[in-house]
N, C-alpha and C positions, 0 to 999 in steps of 0.2 A: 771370802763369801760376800756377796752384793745383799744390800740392805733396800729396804722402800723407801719411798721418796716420802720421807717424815718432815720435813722443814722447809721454810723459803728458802735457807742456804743449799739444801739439795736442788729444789725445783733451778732455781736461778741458774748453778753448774750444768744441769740435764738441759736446759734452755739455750745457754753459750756455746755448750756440745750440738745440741739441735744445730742452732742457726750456722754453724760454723760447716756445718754439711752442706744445708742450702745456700749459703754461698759459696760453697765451690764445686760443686750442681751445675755443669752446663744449662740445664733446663731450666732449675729453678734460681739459679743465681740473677739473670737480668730482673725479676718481677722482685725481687728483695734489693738487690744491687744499692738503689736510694733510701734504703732507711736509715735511720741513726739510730744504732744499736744501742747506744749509750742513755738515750732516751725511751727505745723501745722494750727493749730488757724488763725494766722495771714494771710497767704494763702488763707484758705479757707473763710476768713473774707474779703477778697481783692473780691473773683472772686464771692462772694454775692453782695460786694457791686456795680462790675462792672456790674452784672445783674441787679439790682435792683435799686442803685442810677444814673447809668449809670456814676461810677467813672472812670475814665482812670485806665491804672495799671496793669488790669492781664494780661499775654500775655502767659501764661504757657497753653499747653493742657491737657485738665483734662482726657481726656478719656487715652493718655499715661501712666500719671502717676498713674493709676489704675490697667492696664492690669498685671501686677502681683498677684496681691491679687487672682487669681483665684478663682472669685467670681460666685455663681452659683444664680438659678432665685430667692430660698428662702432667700437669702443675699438684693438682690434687694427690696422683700417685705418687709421684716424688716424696710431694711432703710426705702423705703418709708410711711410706716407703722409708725413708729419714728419722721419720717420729718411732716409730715401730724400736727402726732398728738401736736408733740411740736408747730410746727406753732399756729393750734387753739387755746393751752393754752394759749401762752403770747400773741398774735397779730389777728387785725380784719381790712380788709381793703385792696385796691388793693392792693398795695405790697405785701403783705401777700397772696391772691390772686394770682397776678406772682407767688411769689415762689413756691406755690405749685403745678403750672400749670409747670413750669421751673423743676422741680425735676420729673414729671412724663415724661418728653420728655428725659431727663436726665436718667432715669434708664429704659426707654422703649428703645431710644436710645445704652445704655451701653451695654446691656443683648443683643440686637438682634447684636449688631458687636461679643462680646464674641459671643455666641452660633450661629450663624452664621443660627439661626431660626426668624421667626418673630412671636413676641410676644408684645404685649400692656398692658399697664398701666390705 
């Protein structure tokens, strides 16, 4: 039986599972391809947790630190397509719940600032 995402050590696992899709994502692997995981991880393990356990800590903006990547709507599916589906493998449970409610506001949000259209998730 799958448990919710109660700890940074779950979120951090569910993240390593994530990224480990998008990069091997024809689509979405080139736009990740240059990060370093080993430094990004921890980051993106911080501003789940701030969502999810309601940790203190992140204070970075995510949608800054993206606007480069020039990311188009099929980028956005993927990930959310990825995010989705890795959630339901390892995790069952409100938190699990948030996250995937927080990931579609998240790329519904992202995509309608980039394209400067409105578009839903």
């Amino acid at each position: 039986m799958k448990h919710d995402i109660l700890t940074e050590t779950d979120i951090s696992f569910w993240l390593e599972t994530f990224y480990g899709k998008l990069l091997a994502d024809p689509v979405t692997a080139p736009k990740f391809a240059d990060i370093d995981l080993h430094e990004h991880l921890p980051r993106i393990t911080s501003f789940w947790a701030f969502v999810l356990l309601e940790k203190e800590g992140y204070k970075t903006n995510v949608f800054e630190k993206h606007m480069h990547l020039n990311l188009e709507k099929i980028h956005f599916e993927r990930w959310l397509f990825h995010f989705m589906e890795t959630t339901d493998e390892l995790f069952e449970g409100a938190n699990a719940e948030i996250a995937k409610q927080r990931a579609k506001i998240l790329a519904t949000t992202f995509l309608n600032k980039i394209s400067g259209e409105f578009h839903m998730f």
